[in-house]
C-alpha positions as CSV (number, residue, x, y, z in Angstrom):
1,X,8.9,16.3,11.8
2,X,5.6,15.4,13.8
3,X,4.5,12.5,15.6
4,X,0.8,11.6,14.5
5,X,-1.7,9.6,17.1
6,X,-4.7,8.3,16.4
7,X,-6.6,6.4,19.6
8,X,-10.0,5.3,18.8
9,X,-10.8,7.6,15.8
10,X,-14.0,6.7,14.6
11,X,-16.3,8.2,12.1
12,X,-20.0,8.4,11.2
13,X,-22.0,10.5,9.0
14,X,-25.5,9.2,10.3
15,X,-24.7,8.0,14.0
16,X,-26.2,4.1,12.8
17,X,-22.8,3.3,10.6
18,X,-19.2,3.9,11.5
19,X,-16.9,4.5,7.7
20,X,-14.1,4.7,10.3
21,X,-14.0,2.0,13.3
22,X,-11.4,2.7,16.6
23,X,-8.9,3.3,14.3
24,X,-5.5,3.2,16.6
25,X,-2.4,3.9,15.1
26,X,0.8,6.2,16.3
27,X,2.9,7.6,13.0
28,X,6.3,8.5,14.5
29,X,8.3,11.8,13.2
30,X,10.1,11.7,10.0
31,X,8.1,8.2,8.6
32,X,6.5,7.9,5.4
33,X,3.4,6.1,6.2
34,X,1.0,4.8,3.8
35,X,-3.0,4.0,3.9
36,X,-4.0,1.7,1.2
37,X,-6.8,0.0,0.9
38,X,-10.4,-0.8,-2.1
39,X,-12.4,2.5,-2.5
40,X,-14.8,3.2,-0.2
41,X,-12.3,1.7,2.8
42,X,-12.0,5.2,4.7
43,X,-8.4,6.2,3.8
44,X,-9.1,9.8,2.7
45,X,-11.7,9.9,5.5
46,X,-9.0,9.2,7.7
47,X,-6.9,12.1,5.9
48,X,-9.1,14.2,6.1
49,X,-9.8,14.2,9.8
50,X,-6.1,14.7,10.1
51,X,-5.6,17.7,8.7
52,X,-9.6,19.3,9.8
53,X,-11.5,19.0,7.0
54,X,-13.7,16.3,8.7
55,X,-15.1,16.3,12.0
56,X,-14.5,13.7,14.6
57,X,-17.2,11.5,15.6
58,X,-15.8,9.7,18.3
59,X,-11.7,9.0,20.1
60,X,-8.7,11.4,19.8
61,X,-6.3,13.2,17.1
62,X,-3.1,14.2,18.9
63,X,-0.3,15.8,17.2
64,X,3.1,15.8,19.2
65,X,1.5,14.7,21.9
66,X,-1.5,17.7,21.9
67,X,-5.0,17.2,21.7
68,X,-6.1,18.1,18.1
69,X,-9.6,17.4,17.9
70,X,-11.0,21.1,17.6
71,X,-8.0,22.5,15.6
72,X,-8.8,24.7,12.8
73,X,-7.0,23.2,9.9
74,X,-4.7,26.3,9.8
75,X,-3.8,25.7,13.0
76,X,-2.6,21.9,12.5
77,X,0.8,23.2,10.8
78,X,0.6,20.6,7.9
79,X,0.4,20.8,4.3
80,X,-1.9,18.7,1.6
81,X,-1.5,17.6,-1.6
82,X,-5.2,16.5,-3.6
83,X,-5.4,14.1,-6.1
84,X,-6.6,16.8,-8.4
85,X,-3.8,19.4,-8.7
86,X,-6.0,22.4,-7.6
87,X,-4.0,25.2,-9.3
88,X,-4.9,28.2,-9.8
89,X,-5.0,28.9,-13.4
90,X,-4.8,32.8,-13.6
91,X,-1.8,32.2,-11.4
92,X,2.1,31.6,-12.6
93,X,3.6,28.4,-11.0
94,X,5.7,30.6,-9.0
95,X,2.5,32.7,-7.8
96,X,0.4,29.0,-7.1
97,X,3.8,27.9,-5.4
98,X,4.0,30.9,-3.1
99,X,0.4,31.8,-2.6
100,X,0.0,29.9,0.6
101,X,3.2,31.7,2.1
102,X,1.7,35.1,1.0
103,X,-1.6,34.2,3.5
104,X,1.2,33.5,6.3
105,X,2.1,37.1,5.5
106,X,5.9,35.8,5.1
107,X,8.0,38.8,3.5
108,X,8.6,39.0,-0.3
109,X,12.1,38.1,-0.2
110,X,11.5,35.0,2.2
111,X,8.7,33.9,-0.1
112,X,11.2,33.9,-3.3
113,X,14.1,32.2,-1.9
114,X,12.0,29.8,-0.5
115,X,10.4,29.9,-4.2
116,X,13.9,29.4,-6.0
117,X,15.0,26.6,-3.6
118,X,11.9,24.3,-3.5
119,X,11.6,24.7,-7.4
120,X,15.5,24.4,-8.5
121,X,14.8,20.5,-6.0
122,X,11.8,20.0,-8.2
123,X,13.0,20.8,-11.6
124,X,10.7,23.4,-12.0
125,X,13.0,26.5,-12.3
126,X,12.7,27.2,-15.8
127,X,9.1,26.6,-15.5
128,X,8.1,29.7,-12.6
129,X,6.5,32.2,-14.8
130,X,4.4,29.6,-16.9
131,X,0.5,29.0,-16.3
132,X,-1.2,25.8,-15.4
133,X,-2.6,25.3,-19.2
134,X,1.2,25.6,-20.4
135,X,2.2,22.5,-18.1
136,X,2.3,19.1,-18.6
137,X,0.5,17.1,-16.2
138,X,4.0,15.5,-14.2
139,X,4.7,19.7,-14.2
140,X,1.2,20.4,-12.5
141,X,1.6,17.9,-10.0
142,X,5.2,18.7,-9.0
143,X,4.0,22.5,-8.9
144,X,1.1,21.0,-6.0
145,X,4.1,19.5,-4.3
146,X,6.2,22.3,-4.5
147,X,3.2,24.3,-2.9
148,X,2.7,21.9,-0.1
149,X,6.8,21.6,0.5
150,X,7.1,25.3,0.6
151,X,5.1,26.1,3.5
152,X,7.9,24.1,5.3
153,X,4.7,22.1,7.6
154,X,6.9,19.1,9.4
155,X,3.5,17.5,8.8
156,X,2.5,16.8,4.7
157,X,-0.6,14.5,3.9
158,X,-1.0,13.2,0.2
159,X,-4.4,12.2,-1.1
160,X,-4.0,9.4,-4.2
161,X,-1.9,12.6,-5.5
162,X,-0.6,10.8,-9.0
163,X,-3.8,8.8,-9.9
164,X,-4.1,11.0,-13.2
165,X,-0.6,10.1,-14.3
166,X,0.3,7.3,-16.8
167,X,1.9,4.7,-15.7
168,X,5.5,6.0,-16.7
169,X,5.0,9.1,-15.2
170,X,3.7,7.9,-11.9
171,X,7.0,5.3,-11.2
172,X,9.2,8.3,-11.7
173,X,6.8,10.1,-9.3
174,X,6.6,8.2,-6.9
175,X,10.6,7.8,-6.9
176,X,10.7,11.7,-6.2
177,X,8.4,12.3,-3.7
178,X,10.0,9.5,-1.6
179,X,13.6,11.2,-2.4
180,X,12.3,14.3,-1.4
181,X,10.6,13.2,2.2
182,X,13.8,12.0,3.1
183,X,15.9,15.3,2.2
184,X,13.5,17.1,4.3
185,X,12.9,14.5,6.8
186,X,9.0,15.1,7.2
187,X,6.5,13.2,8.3
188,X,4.4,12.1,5.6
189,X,0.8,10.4,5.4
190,X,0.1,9.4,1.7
191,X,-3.2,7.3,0.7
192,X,-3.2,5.4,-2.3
193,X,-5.3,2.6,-3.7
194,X,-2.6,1.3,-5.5
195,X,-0.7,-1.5,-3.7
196,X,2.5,-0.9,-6.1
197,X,2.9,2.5,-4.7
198,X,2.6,1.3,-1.4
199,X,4.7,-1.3,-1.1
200,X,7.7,1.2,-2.9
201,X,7.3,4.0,-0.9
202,X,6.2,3.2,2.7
203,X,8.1,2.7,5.5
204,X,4.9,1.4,7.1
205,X,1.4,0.8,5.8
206,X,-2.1,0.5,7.3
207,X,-4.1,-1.9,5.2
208,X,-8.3,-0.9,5.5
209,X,-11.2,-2.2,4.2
210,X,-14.8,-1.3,4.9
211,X,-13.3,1.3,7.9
212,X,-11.5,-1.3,9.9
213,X,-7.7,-2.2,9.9
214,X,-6.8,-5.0,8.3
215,X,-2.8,-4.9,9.1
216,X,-0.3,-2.4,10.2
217,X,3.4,-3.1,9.0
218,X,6.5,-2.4,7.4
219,X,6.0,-3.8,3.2
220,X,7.9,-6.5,3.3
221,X,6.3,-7.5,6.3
222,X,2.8,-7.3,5.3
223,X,3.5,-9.2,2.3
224,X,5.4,-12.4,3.7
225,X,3.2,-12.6,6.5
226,X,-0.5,-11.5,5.2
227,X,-3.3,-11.1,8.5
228,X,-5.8,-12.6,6.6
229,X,-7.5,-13.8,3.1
230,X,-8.1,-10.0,2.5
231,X,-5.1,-8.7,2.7
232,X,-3.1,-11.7,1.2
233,X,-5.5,-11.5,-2.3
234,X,-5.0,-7.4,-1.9
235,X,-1.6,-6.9,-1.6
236,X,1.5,-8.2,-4.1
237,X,1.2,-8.4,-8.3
238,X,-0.4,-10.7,-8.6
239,X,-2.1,-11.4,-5.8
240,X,-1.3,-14.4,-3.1
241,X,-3.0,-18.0,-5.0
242,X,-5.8,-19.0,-2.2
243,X,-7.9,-22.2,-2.6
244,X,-10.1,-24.7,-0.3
245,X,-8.0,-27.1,1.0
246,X,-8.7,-30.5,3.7
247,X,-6.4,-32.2,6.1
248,X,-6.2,-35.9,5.4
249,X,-4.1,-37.4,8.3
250,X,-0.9,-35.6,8.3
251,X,-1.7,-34.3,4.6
252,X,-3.2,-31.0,3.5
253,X,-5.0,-32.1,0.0
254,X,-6.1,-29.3,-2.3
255,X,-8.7,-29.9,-5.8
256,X,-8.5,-33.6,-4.4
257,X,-5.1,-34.3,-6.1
258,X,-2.5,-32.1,-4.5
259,X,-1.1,-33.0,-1.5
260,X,1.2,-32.0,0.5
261,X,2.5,-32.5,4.1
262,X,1.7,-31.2,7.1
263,X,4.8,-30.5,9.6
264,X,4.7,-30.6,13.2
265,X,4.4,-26.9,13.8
266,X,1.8,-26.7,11.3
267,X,-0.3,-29.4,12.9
268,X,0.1,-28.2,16.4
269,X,-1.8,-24.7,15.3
270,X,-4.4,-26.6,13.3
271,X,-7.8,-26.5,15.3
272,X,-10.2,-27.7,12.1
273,X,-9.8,-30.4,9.0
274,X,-10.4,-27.2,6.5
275,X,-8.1,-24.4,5.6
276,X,-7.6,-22.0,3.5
277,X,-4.2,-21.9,1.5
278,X,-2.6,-19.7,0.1
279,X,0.6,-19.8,-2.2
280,X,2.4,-16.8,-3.5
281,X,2.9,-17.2,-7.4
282,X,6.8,-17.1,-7.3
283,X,6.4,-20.4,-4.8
284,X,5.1,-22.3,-8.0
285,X,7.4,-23.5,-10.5
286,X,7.9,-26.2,-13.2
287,X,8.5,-29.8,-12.1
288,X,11.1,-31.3,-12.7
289,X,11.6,-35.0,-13.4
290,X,12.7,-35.7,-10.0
291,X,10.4,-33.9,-7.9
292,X,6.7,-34.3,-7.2
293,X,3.8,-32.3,-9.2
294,X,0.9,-32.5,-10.5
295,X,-0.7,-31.7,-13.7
296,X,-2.6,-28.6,-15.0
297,X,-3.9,-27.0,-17.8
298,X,-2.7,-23.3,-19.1
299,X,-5.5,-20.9,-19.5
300,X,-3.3,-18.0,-20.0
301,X,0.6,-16.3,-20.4
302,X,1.5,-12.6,-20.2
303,X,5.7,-12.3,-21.1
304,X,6.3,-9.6,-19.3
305,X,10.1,-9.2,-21.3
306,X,12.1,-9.8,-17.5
307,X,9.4,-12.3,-16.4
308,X,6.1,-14.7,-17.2
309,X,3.1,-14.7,-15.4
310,X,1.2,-18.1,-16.4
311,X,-2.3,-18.4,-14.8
312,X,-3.8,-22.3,-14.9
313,X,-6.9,-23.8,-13.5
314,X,-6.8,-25.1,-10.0
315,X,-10.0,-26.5,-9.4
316,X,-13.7,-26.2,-11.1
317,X,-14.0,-22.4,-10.0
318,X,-10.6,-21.3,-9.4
319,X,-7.3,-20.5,-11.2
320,X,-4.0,-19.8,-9.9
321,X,-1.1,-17.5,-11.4
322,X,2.5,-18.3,-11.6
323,X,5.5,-15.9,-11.7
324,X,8.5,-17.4,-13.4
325,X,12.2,-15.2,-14.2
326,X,12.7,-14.7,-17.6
327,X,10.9,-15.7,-20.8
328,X,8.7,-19.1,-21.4
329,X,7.3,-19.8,-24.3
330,X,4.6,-21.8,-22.8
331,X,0.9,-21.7,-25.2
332,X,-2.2,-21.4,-23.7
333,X,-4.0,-24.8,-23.8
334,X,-0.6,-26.6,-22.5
335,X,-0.4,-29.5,-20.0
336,X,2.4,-28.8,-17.5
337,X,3.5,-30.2,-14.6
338,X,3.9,-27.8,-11.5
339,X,5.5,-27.5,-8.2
340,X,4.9,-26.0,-5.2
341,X,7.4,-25.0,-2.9
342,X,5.8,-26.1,0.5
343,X,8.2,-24.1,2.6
344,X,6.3,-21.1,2.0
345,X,2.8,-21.6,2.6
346,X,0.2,-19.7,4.7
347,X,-3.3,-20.9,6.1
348,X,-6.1,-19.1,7.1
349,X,-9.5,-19.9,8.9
350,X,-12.1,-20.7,6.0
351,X,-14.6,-19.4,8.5
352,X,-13.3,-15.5,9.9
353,X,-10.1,-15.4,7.0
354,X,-7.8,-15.0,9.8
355,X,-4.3,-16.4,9.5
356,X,-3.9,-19.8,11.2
357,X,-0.1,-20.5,9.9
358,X,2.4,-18.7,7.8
359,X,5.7,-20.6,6.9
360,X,7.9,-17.2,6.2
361,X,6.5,-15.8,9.7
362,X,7.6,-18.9,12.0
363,X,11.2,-19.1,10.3
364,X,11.3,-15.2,10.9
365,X,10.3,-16.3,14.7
366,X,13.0,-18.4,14.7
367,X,16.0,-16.5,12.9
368,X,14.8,-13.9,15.8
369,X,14.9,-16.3,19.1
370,X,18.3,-17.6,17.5
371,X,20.1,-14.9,17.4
């Protein structure tokens, strides 16, 4: 296990324009940490300084506590995993597995135990003496990870490493590499783009865009209590419903015909008549008779088998998405009448994006001064 610190880390390719910006983070040993984030945001950048592939413009890289600016990457004691496999193809999986061991100079026998153990974990035993070409592409990748797990570096760093998986293939991935962190209890830096693989493997995550950090936190955290407008529309499936919305003396009135109220802790943190609000789509559900709502029109409904997503139009220029358990056999073109559940709502500054008032973050305030 390693402890990873970044203080400052900043990065430029011209010296005008920083793709990395004070980047200031400490990764403790043993967690699976996760950088997520649009391309272009600086997540592999980041990686990549890390384990001394890129150079550091400006700020410090410590590992355990050591200054690892000028390290030669063979002298970080990590391993990497690239989101193409990088095989060799003349090489059997067993010689790709144990070719980085055989540039440590590690004896024969230590290289094939190692070799036996790491691939009988993998499910890759009955596949040593095959080449690359005979492999499917969940073999290939597992081969990479065998390779990086091998070298037995407390520190492994993972670059978008199942983006050329289907779908399938990538859920059962993703379900083994986090399996296999925790038998061998390394620390592990993964960048994805993907906010699904995120949210199911991290223990933390750093959210970027455009180089600068957006929010640091464990999943669940980041996703009940989003920093800002970016990082509420970026992360959860689908994204967090945000629309214009005005305060009207102690009511917050969105499209000009929903309205809700305004509580007293919401009002004291209020500074401007004009929020942004933002409503996750398993907060919206069908009215019933005895409850307020108001009326939309269906645009669209994906039955997903175990739920329904139903988006609607909120607004001239805007359409929201509600998640609903089970099966509806709602048509698009339907007038329904919809809830909100107002004891979950966040708002954010029209003006910088940053959040003014979440609902799930003050009750967790309170559950935590309570007890």
């Amino acid at each position: 296990m390693r402890k990873v610190e970044l203080k400052g880390l900043t990065k430029s390719y011209d010296g005008k324009q920083d793709v990395l910006k004070a980047i200031d983070v400490t990764i403790e040993p043993g967690e699976f940490f996760v950088l997520v984030g649009p391309s272009g945001c600086g997540k592999s950048t980041m990686l990549r300084m890390i384990a001394g592939l890129e150079s550091i413009t400006a700020g410090e890289l410590a590992l355990d506590g050591k200054r690892a600016n000028a390290l030669s990457p063979s002298d970080r004691d990590l391993s990497m995993v690239f989101q193409n496999y990088a095989l060799y193809p003349h090489l059997t999986v067993e010689q790709n597995i144990t070719f980085g061991l055989h540039v440590k100079k590690i004896s024969k026998k230590e290289q094939k135990a190692r070799c036996e153990e790491v691939c009988a974990m993998l499910g890759l035993t009955d596949y040593m003496k095959r080449k690359p070409k005979e492999l499917s592409g969940g073999q290939r990748q597992r081969v990479a990870l065998a390779r990086a797990v091998v070298t037995q570096a407390p520190l492994c760093l993972m670059d978008e490493p199942l983006s050329n998986l289907d779908a399938k293939l990538r859920a059962k991935m993703r379900s083994e590499i986090r399996q296999l962190q925790r038998k061998l209890g390394i620390t592990m830096i993964y960048v994805t783009h993907d906010q699904t693989e995120a949210m199911t493997m991290a223990d933390r995550m750093m959210i970027l865009s455009g180089g600068d950090v957006q929010q640091i936190g464990r999943p669940l955290d980041v996703y009940n209590n989003p920093a800002n407008t970016f990082v509420a529309s970026f992360i959860g499936s689908p994204p967090m419903n945000l629309i214009e919305a005005e305060i009207s003396d102690s009511v917050l009135v969105a499209d000009g015909h929903w309205m809700t109220p305004i509580t007293a802790d919401m009002k004291a943190k209020l500074q401007t008549d004009k929020v942004t609000l933002g409503v996750r789509p398993e907060h919206i559900s069908l009215a019933k008779d005895s409850e307020p709502g108001f009326l939309v029109q269906v645009a669209n409904v994906e039955v997903l088998g175990t739920e329904t997503l139903v988006t609607f139009d909120f607004g001239e220029d805007t359409q929201w998405i509600a998640k609903w358990n089970g099966q509806s056999d709602i048509q698009p073109g339907a007038q329904i009448r919809i809830a909100v559940d107002d004891h979950h709502l966040a708002l954010y500054s029209t003006e910088t994006g940053e959040r003014i008032y979440c609902q799930a973050s003050e009750q967790a305030a309170e559950k935590k001064v309570s007890s």
